[in-house]
SEMI-357360 format. One record per residue: x, y, z of N, C-alpha, C, O in turn. Coordinates in pm, whole numbers, plus 32768, in hexadecimal, padded with zeros to 4 digits. Layout:
BEGIN
XYZXYZXYZXYZ
...
This chain:
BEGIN
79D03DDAB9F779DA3D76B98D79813CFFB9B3798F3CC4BA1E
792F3CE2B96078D03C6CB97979473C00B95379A73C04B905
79063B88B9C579753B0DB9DB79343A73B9F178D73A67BA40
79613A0DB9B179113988B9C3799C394EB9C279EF3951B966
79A53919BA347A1E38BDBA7279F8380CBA587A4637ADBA5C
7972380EBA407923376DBA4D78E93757B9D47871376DB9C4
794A371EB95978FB3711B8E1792F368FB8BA79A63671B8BC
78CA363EB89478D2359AB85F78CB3595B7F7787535E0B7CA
79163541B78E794B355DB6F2790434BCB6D878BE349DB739
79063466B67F78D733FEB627794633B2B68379053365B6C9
79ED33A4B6A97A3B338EB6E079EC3324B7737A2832C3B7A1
79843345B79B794332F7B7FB78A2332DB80B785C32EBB7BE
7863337BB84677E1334AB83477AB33EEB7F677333409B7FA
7809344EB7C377A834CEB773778E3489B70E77A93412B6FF
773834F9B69B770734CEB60F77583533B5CB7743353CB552
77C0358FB60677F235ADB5BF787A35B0B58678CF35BFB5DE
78B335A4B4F1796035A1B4F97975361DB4FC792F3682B4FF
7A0E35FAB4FA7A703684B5267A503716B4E57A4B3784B51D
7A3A36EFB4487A0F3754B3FD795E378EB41C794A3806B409
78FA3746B441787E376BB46D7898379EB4D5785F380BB4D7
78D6378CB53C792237D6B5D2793D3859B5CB790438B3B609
79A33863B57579DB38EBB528795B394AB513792C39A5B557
79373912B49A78B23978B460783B39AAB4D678053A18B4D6
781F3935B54177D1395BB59D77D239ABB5F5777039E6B623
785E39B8B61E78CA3A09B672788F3ACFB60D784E3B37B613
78D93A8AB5D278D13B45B569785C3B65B56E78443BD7B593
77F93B16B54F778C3B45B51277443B97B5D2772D3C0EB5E8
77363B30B62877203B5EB6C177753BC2B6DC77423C14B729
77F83BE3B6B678223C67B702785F3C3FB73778A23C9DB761
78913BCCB76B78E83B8EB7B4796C3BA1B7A279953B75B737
79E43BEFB80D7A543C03B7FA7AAF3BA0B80D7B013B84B7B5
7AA93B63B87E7AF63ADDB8AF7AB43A88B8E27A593A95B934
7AEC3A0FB8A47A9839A0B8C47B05392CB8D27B793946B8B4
7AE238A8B8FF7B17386CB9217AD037AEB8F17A59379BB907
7B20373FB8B97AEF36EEB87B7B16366FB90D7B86363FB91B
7AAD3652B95C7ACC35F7B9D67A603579B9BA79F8355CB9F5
7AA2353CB9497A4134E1B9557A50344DB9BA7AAC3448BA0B
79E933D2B9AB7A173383BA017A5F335EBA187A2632F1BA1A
7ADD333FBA3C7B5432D2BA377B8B32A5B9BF7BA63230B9A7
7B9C3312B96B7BC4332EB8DB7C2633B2B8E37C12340AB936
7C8133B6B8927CA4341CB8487CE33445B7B67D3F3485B783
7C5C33E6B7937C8433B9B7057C7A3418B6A27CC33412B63F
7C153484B6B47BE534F6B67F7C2C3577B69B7C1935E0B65E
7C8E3562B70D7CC7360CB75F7D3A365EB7007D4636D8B707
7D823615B6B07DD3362CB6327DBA3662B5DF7E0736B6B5B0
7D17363CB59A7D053646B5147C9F36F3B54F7C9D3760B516
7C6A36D1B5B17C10376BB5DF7C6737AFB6047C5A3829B5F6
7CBB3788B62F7D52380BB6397D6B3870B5D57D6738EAB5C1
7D8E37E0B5907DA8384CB4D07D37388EB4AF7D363908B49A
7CD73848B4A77C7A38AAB4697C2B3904B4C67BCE393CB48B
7C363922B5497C30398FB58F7C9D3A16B5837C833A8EB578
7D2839CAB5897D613A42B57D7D663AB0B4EC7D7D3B29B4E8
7D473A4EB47E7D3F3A67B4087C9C3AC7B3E57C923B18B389
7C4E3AAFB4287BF13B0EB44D7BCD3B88B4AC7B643BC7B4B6
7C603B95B4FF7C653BE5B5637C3F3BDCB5E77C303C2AB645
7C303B59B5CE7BD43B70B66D7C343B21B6D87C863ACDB6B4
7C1E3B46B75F7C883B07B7D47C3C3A8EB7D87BC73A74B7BC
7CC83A2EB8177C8A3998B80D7CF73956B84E7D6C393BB832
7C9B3941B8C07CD538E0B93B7CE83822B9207C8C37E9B8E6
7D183801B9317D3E377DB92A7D0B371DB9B07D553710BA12
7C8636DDB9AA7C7C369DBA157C3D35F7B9C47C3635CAB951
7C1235C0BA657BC83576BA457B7E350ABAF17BC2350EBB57
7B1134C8BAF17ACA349EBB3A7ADF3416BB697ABA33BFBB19
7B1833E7BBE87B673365BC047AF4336CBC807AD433C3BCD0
7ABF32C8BC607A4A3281BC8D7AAC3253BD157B253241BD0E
7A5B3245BD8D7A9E3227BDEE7A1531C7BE3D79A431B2BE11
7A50319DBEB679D93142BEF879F53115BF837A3D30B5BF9D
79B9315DBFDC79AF315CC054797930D8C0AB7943310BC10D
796F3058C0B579663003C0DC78F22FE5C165787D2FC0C16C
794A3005C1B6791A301AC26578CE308FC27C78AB30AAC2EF
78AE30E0C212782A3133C24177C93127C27A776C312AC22A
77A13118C2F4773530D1C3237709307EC31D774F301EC340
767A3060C2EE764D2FD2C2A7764B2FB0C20476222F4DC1C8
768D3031C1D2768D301DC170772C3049C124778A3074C167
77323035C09177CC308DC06E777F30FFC027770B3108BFFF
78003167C02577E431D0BFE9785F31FBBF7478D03222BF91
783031ECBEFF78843239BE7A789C32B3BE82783E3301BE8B
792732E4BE82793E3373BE74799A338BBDF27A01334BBDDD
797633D4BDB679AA3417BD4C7A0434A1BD5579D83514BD59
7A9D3470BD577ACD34CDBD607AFA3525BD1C7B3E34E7BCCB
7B0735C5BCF87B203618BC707BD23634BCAA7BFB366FBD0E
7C2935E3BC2D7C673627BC1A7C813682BBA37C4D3673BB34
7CF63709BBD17D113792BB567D9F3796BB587DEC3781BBB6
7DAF37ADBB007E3137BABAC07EA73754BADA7F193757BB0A
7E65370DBAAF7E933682BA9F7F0A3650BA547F2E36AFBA0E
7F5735EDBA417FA435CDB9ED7F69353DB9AB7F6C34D8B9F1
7F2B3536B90E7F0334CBB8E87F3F343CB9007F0633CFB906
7FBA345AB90C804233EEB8DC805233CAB95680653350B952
805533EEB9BE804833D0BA4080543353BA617FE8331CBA48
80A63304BA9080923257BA558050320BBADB802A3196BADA
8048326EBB5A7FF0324DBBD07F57324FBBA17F0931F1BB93
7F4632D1BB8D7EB032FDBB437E833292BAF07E18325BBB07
7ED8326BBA837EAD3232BA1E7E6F31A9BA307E0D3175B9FA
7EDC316DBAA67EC430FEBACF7E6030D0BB407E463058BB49
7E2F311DBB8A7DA73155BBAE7D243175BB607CBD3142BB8C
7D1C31BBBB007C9C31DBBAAB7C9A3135BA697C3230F4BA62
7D05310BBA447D153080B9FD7CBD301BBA197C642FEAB9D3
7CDE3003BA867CB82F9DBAF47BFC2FE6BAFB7BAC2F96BACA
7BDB3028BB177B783067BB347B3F305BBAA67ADD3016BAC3
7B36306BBA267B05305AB9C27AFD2FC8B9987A9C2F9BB959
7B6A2F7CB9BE7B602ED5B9B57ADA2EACBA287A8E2E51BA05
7AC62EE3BA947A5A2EE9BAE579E32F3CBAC8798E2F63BB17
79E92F49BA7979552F8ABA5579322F5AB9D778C52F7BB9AA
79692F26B9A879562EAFB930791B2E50B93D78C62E23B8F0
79562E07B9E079542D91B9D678AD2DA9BA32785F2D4ABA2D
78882E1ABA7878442E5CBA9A77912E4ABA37771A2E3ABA52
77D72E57B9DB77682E8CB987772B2DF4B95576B32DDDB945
77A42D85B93E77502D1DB92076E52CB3B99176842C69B97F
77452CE6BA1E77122CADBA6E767A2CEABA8C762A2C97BAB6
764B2D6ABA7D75D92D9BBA6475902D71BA15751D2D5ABA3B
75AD2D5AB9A075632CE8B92075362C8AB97C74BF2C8DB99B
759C2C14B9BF756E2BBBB9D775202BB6BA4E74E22B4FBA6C
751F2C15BA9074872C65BB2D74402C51BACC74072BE4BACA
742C2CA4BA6773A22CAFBA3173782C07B9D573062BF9B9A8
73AE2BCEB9CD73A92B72B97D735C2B10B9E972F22AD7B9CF
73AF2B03BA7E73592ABDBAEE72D82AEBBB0A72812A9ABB2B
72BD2B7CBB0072662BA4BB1471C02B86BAC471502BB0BAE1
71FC2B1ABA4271962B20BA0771702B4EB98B710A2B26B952
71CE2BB5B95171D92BFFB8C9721B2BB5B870727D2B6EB885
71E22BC9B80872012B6EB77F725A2BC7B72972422C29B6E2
72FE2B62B757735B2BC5B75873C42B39B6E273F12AD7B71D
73D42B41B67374112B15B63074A92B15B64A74CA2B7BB60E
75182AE3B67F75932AD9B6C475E62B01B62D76232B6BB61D
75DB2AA2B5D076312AEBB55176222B60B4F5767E2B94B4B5
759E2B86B4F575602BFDB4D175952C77B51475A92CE3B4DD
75AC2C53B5A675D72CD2B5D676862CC6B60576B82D14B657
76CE2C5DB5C377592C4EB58A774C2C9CB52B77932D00B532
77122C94B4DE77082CE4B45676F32D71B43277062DB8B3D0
76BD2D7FB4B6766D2E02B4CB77022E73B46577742E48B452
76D52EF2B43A77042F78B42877052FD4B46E76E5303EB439
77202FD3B4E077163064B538774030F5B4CF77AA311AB49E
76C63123B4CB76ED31B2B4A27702322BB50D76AE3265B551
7779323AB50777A832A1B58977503331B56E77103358B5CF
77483377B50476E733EFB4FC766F33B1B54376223411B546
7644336CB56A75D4335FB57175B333A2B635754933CFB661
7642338DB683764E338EB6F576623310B73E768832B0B6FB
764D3302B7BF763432B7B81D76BC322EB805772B3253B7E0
76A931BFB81876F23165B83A76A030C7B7D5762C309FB7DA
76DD30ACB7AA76D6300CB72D765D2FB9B78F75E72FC7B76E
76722F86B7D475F72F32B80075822FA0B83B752D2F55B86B
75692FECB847750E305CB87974DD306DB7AB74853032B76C
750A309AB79674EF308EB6D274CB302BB69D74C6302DB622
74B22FDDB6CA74B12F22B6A374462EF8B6DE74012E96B6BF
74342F53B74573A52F12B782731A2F64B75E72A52F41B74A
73592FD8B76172DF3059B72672B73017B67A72462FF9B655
73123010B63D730D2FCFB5A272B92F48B5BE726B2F1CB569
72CE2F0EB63272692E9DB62D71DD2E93B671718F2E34B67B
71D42F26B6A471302F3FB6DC71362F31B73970CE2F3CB77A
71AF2F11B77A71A42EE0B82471872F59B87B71422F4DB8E0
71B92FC7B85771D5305AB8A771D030B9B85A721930B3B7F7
717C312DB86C718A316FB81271EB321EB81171E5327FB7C6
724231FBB89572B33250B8A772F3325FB90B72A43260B969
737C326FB93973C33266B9C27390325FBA1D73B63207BA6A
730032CFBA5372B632E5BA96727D327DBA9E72793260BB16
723F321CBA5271F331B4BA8471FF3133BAA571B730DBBAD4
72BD3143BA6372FA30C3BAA0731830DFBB1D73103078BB61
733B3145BB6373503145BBE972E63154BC3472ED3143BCAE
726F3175BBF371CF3189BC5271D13101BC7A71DE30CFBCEA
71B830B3BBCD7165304ABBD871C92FAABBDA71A62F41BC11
722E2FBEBB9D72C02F40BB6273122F26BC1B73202EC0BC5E
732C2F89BC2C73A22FA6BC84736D2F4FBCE673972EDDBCD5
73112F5DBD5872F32F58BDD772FE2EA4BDA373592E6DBDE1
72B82E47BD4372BF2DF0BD4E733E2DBEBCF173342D81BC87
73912DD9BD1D73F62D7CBCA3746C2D68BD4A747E2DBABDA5
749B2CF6BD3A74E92CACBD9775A52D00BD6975D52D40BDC7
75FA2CFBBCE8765A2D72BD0E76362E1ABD0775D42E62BCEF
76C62E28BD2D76922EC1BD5777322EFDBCFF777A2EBABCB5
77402F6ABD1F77BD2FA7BD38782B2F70BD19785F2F31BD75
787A2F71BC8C791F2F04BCB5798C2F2EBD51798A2F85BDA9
79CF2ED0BD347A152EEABDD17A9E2F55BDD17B112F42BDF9
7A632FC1BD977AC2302CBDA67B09305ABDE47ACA3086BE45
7BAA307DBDF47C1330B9BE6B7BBF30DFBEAA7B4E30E9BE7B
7BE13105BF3D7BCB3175BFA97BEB3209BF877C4A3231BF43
7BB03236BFAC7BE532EFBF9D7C6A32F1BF9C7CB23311BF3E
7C9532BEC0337D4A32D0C05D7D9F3285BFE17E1532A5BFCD
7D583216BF8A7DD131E1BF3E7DD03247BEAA7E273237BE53
């Protein structure tokens, strides 16, 4: 049975919803699959139903951002997969929580790197901004490509990353 345990929904940084998931699944051949997106499991419900309602097996996971600190000279992000999960989970929940309030607050503080950096970056314009989740990726990464700054993930981390002063939000440890 062909199997994809690692699939990202609109829910955090895929382009696709639950129902495009589904169809992509069938159409690949794919028997069981599994919806682990970032520190979400906002989507694992609704691809439930409409997996089982299409026949296909369907694992319940999802992807909890973690952050290693004392790694050497540097920290290191680990992303951990959990499966068969319980959504309601009120430990879980309150974990991905916290971790999505940090990657929020994440995303504006990146605005404002690039804003030191020199880029002509309108502060209420990109209050305003529309993140379109089909589109993929993450709201300020979309905000900056739309403004010519980068012209895709790849080149914010070639070219954005190395000089921007934050990094990483300050995510649990593995052990918590």
């Amino acid at each position: 049975m062909r199997t994809d345990l690692h699939i990202h929904t609109t829910a955090s940084d895929g382009c696709w919803t639950p129902e495009r998931v589904v169809e992509g699944v069938q159409a690949t051949g794919i028997g069981l699959f599994a919806i682990a997106d970032h520190d979400t499991t906002a989507n694992v419900y609704t691809t439930e139903i409409l997996a089982r309602a299409a026949g296909l097996a369907f694992l319940r996971g999802v992807e909890v951002s973690t952050m290693v600190r004392d790694y050497g000279p540097k920290e290191l992000t680990l992303h951990i997969l959990g499966y068969g999960i319980d959504p309601e989970n009120q430990t879980l929940q309150s974990v991905i929580r916290r971790n999505d309030k940090l990657l929020k607050e994440s995303d504006d503080a990146h605005i404002q790197d690039i804003i030191e950096l020199g880029y002509d970056i309108d502060l209420d314009d990109y209050a305003n901004y529309e993140h379109d989740r089909t589109r993929g990726g993450w709201r300020a990464l979309n905000y900056i490509i739309d403004q010519g700054i980068c012209a895709d993930v790849r080149e914010f981390f070639r070219v954005l990353w190395p000089k921007m002063t934050h990094r990483w939000p300050d995510f649990a440890h593995p052990t918590e």
